[in-house]
C-alpha positions in Angstrom: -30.1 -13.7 -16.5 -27.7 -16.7 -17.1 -24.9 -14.8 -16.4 -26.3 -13.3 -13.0 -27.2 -16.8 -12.5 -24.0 -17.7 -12.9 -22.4 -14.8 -10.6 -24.0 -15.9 -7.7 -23.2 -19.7 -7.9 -19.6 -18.8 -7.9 -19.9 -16.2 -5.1 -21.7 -19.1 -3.5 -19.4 -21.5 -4.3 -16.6 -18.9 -2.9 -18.6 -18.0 0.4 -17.3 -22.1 1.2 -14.2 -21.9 1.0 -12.6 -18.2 1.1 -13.4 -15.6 4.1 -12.0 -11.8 3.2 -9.6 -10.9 1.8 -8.3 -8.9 5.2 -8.2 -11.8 6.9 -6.3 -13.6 4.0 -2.6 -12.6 4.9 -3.3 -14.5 8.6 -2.0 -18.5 7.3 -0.3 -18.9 4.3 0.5 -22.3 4.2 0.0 -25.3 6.8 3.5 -26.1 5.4 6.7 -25.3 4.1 7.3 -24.7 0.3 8.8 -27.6 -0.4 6.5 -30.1 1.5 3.7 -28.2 -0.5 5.6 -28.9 -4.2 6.1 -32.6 -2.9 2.1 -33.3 -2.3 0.5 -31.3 -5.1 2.2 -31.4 -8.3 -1.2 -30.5 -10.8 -3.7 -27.7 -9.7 -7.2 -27.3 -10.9 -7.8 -23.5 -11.3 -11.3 -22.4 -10.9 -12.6 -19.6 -12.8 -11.1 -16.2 -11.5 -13.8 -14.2 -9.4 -14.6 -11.1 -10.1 -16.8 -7.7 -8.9 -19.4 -8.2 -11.7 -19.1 -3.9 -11.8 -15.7 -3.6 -13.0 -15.7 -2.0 -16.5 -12.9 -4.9 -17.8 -15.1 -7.7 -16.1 -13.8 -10.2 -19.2 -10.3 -9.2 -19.6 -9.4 -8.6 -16.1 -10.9 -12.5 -15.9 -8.9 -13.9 -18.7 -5.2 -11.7 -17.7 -5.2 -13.1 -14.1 -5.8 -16.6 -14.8 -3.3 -16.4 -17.7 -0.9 -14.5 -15.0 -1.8 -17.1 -12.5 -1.4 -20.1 -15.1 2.2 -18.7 -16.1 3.4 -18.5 -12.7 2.3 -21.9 -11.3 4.2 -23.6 -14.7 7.1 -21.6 -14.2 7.1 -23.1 -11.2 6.8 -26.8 -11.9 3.4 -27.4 -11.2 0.9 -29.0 -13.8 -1.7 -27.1 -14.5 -5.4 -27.5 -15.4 -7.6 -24.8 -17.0 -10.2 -23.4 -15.5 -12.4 -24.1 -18.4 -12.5 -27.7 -17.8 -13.6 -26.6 -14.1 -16.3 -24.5 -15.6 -17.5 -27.5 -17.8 -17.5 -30.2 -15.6 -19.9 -27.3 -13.1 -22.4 -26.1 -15.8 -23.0 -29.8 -16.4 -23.0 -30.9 -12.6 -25.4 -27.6 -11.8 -27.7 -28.8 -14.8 -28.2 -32.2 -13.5 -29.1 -31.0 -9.9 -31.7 -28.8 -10.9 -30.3 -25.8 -10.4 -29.4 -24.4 -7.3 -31.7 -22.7 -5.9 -34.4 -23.2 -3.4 -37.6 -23.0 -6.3 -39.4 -22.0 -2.8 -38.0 -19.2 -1.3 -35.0 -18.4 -4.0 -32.3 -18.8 -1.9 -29.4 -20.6 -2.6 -29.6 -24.0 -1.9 -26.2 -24.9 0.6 -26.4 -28.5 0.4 -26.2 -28.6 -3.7 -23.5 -25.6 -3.5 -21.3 -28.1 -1.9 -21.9 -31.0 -4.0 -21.2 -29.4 -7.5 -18.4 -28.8 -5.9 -17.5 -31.8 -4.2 -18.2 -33.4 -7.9 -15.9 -31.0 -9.6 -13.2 -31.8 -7.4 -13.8 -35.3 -8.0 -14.1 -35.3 -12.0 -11.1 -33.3 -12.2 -8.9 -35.6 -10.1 -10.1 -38.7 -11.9 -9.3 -37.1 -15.3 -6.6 -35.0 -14.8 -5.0 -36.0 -11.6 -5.6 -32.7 -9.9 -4.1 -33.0 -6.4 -5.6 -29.7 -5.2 -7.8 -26.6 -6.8 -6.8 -22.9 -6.6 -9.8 -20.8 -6.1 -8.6 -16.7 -7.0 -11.0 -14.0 -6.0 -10.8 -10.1 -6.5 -12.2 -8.8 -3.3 -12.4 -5.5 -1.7 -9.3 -4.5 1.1 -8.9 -2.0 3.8 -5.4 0.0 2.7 -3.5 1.5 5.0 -2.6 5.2 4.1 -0.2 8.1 5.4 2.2 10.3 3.9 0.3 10.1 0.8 1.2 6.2 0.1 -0.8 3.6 0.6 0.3 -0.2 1.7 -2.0 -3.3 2.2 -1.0 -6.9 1.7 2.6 -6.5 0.9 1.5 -3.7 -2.0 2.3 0.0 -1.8 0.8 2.4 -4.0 0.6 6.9 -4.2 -2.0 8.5 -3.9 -1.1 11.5 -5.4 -1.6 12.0 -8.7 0.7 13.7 -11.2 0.9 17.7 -10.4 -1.0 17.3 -7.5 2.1 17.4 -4.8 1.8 20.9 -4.0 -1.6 21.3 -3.6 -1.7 18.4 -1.2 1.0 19.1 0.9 0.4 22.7 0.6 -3.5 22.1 2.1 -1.8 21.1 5.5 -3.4 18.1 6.0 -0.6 15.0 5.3 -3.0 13.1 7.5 -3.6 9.1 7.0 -6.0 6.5 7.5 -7.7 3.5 6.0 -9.1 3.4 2.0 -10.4 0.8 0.3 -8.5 -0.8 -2.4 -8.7 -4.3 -4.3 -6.4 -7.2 -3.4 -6.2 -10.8 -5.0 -7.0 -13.6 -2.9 -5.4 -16.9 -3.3 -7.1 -19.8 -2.0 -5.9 -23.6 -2.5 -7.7 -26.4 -1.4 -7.0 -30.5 -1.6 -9.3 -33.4 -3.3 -11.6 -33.4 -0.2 -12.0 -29.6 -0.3 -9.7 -28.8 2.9 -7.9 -26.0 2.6 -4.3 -26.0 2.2 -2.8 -22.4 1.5 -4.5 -19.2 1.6 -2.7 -15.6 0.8 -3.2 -12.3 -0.6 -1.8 -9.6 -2.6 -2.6 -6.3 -3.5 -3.6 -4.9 -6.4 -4.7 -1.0 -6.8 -6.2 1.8 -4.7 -9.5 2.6 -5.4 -9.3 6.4 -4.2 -6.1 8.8 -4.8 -5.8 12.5 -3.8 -7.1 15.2 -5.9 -5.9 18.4 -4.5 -6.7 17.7 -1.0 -9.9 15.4 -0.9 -9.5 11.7 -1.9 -11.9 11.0 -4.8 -12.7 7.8 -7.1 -10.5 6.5 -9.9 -11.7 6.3 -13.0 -13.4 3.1 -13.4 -11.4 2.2 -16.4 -8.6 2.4 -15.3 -9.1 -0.7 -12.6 -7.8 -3.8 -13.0 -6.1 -1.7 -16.4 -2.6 -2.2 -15.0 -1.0 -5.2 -16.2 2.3 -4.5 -14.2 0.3 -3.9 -10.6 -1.9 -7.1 -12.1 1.6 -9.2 -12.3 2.8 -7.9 -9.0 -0.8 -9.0 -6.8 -0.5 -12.5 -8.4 3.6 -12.6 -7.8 2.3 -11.1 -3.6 -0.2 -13.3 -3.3 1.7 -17.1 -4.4 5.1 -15.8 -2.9 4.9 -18.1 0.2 4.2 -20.5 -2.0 6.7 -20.4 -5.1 9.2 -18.5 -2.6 9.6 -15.8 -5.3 10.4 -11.8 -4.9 7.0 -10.2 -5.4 7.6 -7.0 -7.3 6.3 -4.1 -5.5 6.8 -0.7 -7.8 4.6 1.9 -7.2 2.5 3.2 -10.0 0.5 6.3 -10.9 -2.7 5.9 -12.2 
């Protein structure tokens, strides 16, 4: 129950201040690279967001904030974990009561943005956070023909080893829209505007089995630490001005 409890204050929490993850790729940054790097020096992370249904729910979480943390201080920026985040909210969420209307059950708007207006606050005061990057694993419409797949700046095949022939060979090398998983970057400064917000993608959630597209294997999403390295390398390259990789991989 905690940890549902949890889920939703986050996806609450998220509902402020990200949008989808289509609409991600549309702004960004409100400014160049280097204007960026000269305002905000120490980011905040927040605790990586998830789909609470993905079999490496804890592991995926831990890789891509460790993924994200490496790339930010390899790029000069100080950079605060996201458990102090986490602490500073379960304490804030205590002392409000929860945040949930005790009524009607629904989440209570007004205290969503609070916790998080306090966060923001506590973490500047003690760690001089200039800004807080909010990452979220959200579905993505892919783009598919040829038997390849491409959505924000990823490509991936859909065809799965040995299964060339029987694809081609069915006569249908038609294309489409499938959905996929792509990682969503959003930053935002002290008074919670937001400052930057891109995307990468991650995997295809469908391939080519003969002719019909079927499920991957559950276990194997969000296994890839390569396509992992490449969506958080896609979705901070306006930002660190660095060559995302973009291999493609067989699942």
């Amino acid at each position: 129950m905690q940890r549902q409890l949890q889920i939703l204050i986050v996806l609450g929490i998220a509902c402020l201040a990200l949008g989808s993850a289509v609409r991600a790729q549309d702004k960004p940054a409100k400014f160049s690279r280097e204007e960026f790097q000269a305002k905000c020096k120490t980011l905040a992370l927040v605790p990586v967001r998830i789909p609470k249904d993905i079999a490496r729910y804890d592991s995926a979480r831990a890789e891509f904030d460790s993924l994200l943390t490496s790339a930010l201080q390899q790029a000069g920026f100080a950079v605060v974990p996201s458990k102090e985040y986490e602490e500073i909210r379960r304490q804030a969420i205590e002392e409000a009561g929860g945040l949930f209307d005790p009524l009607t059950g629904a989440p209570d708007t007004t205290k969503l943005k609070q916790v998080a207006a306090r966060c923001r606050r506590e973490l500047r005061a003690k760690f001089n956070a200039d800004a807080f990057l909010y990452a979220s694993i959200l579905p993505a419409k892919a783009n598919f023909g040829s038997g390849k797949a491409q959505w924000h700046g990823a490509s991936q095949s859909l065809l799965k080893k040995g299964g060339i022939a029987g694809f081609f060979a069915s006569g249908r090398d038609y294309g489409g829209f499938l959905q996929a998983l792509s990682l969503v970057v959003v930053i935002d400064d002290t008074n919670g505007v937001d400052l930057y917000r891109h995307a990468g993608g991650i995997q295809v959630l469908r391939k080519f089995s003969g002719s019909d597209l079927v499920p991957v294997p559950k276990e194997t999403i969000l296994a890839d630490h390569e396509r992992n390295q490449a969506a958080v390398s896609l979705a901070l390259e306006p930002l660190l001005g660095k060559a995302a990789a973009k291999e493609e991989k067989e699942l």
